[in-house]
N, C-alpha and C positions, 0 to 999 in steps of 0.2 A: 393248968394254963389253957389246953385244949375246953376244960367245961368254962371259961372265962369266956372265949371263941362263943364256943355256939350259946352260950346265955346273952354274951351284946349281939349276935345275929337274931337272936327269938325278940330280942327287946327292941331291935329295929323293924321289924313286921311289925309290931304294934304301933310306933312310930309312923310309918307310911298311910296307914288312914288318916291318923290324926293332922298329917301334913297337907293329906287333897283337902280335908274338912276345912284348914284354914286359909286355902284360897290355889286357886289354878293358874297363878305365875307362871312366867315361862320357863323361867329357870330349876323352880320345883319341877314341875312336871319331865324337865329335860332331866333331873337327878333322880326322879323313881323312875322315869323310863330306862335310865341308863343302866338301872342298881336289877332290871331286870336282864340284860343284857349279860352283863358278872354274873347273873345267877345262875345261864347257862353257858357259860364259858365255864362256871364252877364245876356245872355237872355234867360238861364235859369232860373235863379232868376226872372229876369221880369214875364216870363211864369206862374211860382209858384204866382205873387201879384197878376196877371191879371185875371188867370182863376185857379182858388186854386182848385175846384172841376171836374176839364175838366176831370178826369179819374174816375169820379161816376157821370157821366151821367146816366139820365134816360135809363132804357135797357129795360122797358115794351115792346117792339115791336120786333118781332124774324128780322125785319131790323135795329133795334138798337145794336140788338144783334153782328150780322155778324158784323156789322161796326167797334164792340169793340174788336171782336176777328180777324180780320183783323186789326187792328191798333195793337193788341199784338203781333200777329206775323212778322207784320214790324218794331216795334221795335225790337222782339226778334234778327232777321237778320240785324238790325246794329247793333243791342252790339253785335252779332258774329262776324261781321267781324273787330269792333273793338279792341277784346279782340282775335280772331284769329291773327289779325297781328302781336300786341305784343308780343303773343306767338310764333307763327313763327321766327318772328324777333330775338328772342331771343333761338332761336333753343328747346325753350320745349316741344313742342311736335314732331312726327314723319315727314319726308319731305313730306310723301302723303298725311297728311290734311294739308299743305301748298299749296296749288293749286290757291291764290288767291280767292279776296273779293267772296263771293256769290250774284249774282245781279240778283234774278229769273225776268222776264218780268214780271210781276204782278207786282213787286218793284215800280214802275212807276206809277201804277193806284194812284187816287185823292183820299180822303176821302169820297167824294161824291159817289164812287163806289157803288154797291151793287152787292156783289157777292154769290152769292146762297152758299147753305149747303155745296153740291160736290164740288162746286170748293173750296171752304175754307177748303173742308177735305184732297183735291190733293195738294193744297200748303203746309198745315201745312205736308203732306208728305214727299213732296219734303225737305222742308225743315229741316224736322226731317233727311231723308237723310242724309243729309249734317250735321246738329250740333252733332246728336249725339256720332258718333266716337270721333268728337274734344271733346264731355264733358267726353266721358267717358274717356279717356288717359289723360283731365285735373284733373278729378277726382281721379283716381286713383293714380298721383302724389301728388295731396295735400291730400290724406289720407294717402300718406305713411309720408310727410312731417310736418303734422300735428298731425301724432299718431293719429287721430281720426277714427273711424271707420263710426260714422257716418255722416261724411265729406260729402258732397254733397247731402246729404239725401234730395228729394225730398219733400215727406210728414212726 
């Protein structure tokens, strides 16, 4: 059953060109963009069976360390610029934290990196930079829309 699975999954790749080739509809394009969407939602799950504990790594080592806090700050700046788009897109926050994705040069570096204290303390700068206005005008919308006061409350 499972080789049924992944043979109509290989047979839909093949499909997917043939689909832009026969025109760029917009409902086409809105079902292979979406089918990529599932693909990482898929391989996120995967992610979760394969390496359940990849984010309680050993940290004994101040190079384990960096590595961990380098890895949270590159996720932090893709949920930003995921969750800034949509808000952009949908005009809730102001037009000058719209300014497009945040891609600092460091963005690029490998896992394998090891980058010192200072430079892990200038990025997460840089990067505070940049998020924090958007959190704070997102936060103080969903606290007023939530009635909550303590809506975003950090600790």
């Amino acid at each position: 059953m499972r080789s049924l699975g992944l043979l109509a999954l290989a047979l839909s790749f093949l499909v997917i060109p043939v689909l832009a080739a026969e025109g760029d509809d917009p409902s086409t394009l809105a079902i292979e963009a979406g089918r990529l969407g599932v693909m990482m939602d898929q391989s996120t799950e995967a992610l979760k069976l394969l390496a359940p504990n990849a984010r309680d790594a050993d940290l004994d080592t101040p190079e384990a360390q960096r590595a961990h806090a380098f890895e949270e700050l590159v996720t932090a700046v893709l949920r930003y610029n995921l969750v800034a788009n949509e808000a952009c897109r949908r005009s809730l926050v102001s037009a000058k934290l719209c300014s497009g994705p945040f891609l600092p040069a460091w963005l690029k570096d490998g896992a394998g990196t090891d980058h010192d204290g200072a430079s892990l303390r200038a990025m997460i700068a840089e990067t505070s930079e940049r998020l924090m206005p958007f959190w704070s005008e997102m936060c103080e919308k969903g606290k007023k829309a939530s009635g909550d006061d303590t809506f975003c409350a950090v600790e």
